[in-house]
C-alpha positions in Angstrom: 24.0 120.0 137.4 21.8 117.2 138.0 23.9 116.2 141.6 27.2 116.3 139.5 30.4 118.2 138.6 30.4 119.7 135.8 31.4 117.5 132.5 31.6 114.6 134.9 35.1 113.2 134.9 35.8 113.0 139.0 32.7 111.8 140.6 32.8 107.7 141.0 28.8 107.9 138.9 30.4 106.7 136.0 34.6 107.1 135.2 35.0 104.8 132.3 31.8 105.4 130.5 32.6 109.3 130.9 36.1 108.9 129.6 34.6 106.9 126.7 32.6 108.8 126.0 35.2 112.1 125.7 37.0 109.9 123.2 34.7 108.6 121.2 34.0 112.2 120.4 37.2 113.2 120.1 38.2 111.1 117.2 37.7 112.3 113.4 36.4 109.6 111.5 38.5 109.6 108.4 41.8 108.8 110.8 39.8 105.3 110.9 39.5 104.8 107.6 35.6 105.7 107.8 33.8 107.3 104.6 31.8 110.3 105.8 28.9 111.3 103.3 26.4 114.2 105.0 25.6 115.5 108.0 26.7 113.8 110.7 24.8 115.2 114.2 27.4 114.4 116.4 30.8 115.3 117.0 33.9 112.4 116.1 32.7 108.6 116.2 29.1 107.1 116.2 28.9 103.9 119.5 28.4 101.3 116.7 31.1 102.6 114.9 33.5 102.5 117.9 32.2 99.3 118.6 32.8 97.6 115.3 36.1 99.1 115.1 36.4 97.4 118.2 35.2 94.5 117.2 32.7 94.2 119.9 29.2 94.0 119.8 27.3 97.8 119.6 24.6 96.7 122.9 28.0 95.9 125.1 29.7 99.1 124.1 26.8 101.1 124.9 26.7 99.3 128.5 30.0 100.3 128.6 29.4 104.3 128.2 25.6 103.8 130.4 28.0 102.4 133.3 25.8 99.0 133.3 29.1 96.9 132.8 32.0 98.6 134.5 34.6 95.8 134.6 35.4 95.5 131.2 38.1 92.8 129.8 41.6 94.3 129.2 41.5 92.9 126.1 38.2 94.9 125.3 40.0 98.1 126.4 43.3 97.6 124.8 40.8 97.2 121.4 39.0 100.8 122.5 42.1 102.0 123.0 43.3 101.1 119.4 40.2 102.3 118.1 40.8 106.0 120.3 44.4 106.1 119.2 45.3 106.4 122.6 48.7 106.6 123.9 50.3 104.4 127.0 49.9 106.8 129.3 46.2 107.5 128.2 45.7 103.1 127.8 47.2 102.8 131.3 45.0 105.3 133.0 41.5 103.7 130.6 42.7 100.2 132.3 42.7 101.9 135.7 39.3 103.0 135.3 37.9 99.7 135.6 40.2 98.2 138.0 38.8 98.0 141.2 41.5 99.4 144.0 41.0 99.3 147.8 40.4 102.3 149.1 42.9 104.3 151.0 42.6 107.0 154.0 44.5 109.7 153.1 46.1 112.2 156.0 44.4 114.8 156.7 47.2 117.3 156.1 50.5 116.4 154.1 53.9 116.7 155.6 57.2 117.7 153.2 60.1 115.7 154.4 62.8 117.0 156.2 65.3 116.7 154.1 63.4 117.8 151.1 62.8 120.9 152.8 66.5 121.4 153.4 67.0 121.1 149.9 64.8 123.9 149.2 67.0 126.4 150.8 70.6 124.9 149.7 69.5 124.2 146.0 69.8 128.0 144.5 67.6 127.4 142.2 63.7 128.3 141.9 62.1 125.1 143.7 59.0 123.8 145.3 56.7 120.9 146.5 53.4 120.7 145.1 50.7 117.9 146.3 49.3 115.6 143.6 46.6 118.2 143.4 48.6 120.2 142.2 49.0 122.0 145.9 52.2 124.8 146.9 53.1 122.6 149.8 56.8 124.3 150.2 58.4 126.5 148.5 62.1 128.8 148.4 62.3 132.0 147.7 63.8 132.1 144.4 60.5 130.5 143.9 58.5 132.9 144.8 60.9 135.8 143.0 60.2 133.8 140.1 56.1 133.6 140.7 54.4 135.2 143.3 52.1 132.5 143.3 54.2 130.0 143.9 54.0 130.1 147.7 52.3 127.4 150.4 48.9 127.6 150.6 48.4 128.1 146.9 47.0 125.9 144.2 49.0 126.0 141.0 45.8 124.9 138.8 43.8 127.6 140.1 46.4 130.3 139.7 47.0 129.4 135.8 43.3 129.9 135.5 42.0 132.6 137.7 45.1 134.7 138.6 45.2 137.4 135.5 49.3 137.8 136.7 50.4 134.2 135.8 48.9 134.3 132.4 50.9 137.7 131.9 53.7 136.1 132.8 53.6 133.1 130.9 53.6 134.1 127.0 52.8 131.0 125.9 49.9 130.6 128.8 47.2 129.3 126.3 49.2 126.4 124.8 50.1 125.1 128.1 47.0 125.1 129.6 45.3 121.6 128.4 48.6 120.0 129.4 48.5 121.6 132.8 45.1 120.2 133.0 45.9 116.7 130.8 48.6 116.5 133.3 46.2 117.0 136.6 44.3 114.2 135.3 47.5 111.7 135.6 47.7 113.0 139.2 44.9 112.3 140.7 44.7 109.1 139.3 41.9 106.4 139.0 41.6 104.9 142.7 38.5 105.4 144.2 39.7 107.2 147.6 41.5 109.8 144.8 38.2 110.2 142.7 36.1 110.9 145.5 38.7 113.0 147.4 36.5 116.0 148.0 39.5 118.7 147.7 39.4 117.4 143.8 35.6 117.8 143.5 36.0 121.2 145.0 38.5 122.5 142.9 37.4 121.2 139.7 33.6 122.6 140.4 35.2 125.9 141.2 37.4 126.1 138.1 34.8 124.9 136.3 31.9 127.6 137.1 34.9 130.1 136.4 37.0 129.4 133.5 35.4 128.5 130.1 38.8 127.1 129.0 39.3 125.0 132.1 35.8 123.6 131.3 36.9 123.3 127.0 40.5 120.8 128.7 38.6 119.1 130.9 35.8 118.0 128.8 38.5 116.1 126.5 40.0 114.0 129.6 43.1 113.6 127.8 46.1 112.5 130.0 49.3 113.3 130.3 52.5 112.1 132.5 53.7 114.4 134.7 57.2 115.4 132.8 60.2 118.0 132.5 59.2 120.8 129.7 61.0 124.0 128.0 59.1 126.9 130.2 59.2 130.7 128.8 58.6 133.2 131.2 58.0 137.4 130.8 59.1 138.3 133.9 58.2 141.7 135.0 61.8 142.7 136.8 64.3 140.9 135.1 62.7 140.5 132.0 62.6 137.1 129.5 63.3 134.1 130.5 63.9 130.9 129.4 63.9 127.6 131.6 63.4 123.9 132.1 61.0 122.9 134.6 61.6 119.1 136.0 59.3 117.4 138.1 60.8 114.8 140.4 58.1 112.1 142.2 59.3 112.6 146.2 58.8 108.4 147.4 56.5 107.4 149.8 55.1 111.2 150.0 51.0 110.4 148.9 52.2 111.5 145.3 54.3 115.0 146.0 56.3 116.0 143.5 59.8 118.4 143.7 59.7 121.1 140.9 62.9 123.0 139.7 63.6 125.5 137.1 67.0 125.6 135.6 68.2 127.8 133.0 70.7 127.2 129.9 74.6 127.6 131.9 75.9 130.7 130.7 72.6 131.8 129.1 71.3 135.2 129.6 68.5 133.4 131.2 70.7 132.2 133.4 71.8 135.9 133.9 68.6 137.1 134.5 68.3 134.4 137.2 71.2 135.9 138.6 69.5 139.2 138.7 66.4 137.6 140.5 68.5 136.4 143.2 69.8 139.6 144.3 66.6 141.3 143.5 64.6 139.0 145.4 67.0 139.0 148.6 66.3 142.8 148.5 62.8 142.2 148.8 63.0 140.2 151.7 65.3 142.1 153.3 68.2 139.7 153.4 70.5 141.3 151.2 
């Protein structure tokens, strides 16, 4: 691995010209209004294509991807990011790349709030804290009814990959997987204490050496907000289910985030959740 991570993407060697790099490759040429006439070697956009697109000169933008100028103009980026087709989210985190940050210590061990944690057991619904990597950092029961997995100590990106029982019981596993892994990307974020956080180079290595289709997302680094979605379920008790997960930012928390599913009112989803509650206080012995 020539003293890296796999497809690069979380070591401080070279973010941007990484990231550029994914891009560049990512894009079909005819979207930019370029004529392609026989073989082309490489996959989406040529560097002198990107950079005349860009209008910037072909030697600079290959600095740019060889990390020998790594505080680019925002104007220059805001042009490769035209040229990309990139969205905000993905132009915000590019910009970020090449903004130097101070760098943070970060606490050893993360702490839920209180009052969150009270909200867990009050909220009757399936709820949980996760850590900006994507960490079970508390969690209800309904929760855990819901998703074994979803319990402290777990890591939600390493359960959607390696855990054969959370792909059974996600139906539509394979198309949510690049934004699970789009939407890590956000989380971590661009500052340098986050990049060379050695939980994330851990993780990411692992998943990596294990999952071909962790390694396929992460290649592209695409980049997504961390957002509310429709969720379908196969639950193995209650059977189908159909839910909205919401992710809610928890303030001055290092970047935790509250998850809750909610079902349709007076859905049979919402029945089934009904069912889960009593069959998951049976479990634990509290019914």
């Amino acid at each position: 691995m020539h003293g890296r991570l796999p497809l690069g993407g979380v070591t401080r060697s070279n973010p941007l010209g990484d990231y550029l790099r994914a891009r560049r490759e990512l894009v079909d040429p005819a979207t930019v209004g370029l004529r392609v006439t026989g073989v082309r070697r490489t996959p989406g956009l040529r560097r002198e294509e990107v950079a005349t697109l860009a209008g910037i000169s072909a030697d600079y933008y290959l600095r740019l991807e060889q990390g020998r100028d790594r505080n680019p103009s925002s104007h220059v980026l805001e042009a490769l990011a035209r040229v990309f087709g990139l969205d905000e989210t993905a132009t915000q985190y590019l910009l970020g790349l090449s903004t130097p940050r101070p760098r943070v210590r970060r606490p050893r061990k993360e702490s839920v709030p209180v009052g969150v944690r009270q909200l867990l057991e009050v909220i009757d619904l399936p709820a949980f804290v996760e850590s900006r990597l994507f960490e079970v950092l508390a969690a209800n029961q309904l929760a855990t009814a819901l998703d074994p997995t979803i319990r402290v100590g777990e890591n939600r990106l390493r359960s959607m990959f390696l855990d054969e029982s959370v792909r059974e019981l996600h139906p539509d596993w394979r198309r949510s997987i690049g934004g699970m892994v789009a939407s890590f990307r956000a989380s971590i974020g661009t500052a340098p204490d986050q990049l060379d956080d050695p939980r994330v180079a851990q993780l990411v290595g692992e998943l990596s050496l294990e999952s071909e289709d962790f390694r396929r997302h992460w290649a592209r680094h695409d980049v997504l907000p961390l957002s509310g979605a429709p969720v379908r379920m196969d639950h193995p008790t209650v059977g189908p289910l159909e839910l909205r997960r919401e992710k809610l930012p928890i303030g001055d928390s290092g970047g935790q985030v509250l998850v809750i599913y909610h079902p349709e009112p007076d859905s049979e989803s919402a029945r089934a959740l009904d069912r889960l509650r009593v069959t998951g206080s049976a479990l634990s012995g509290t019914a």
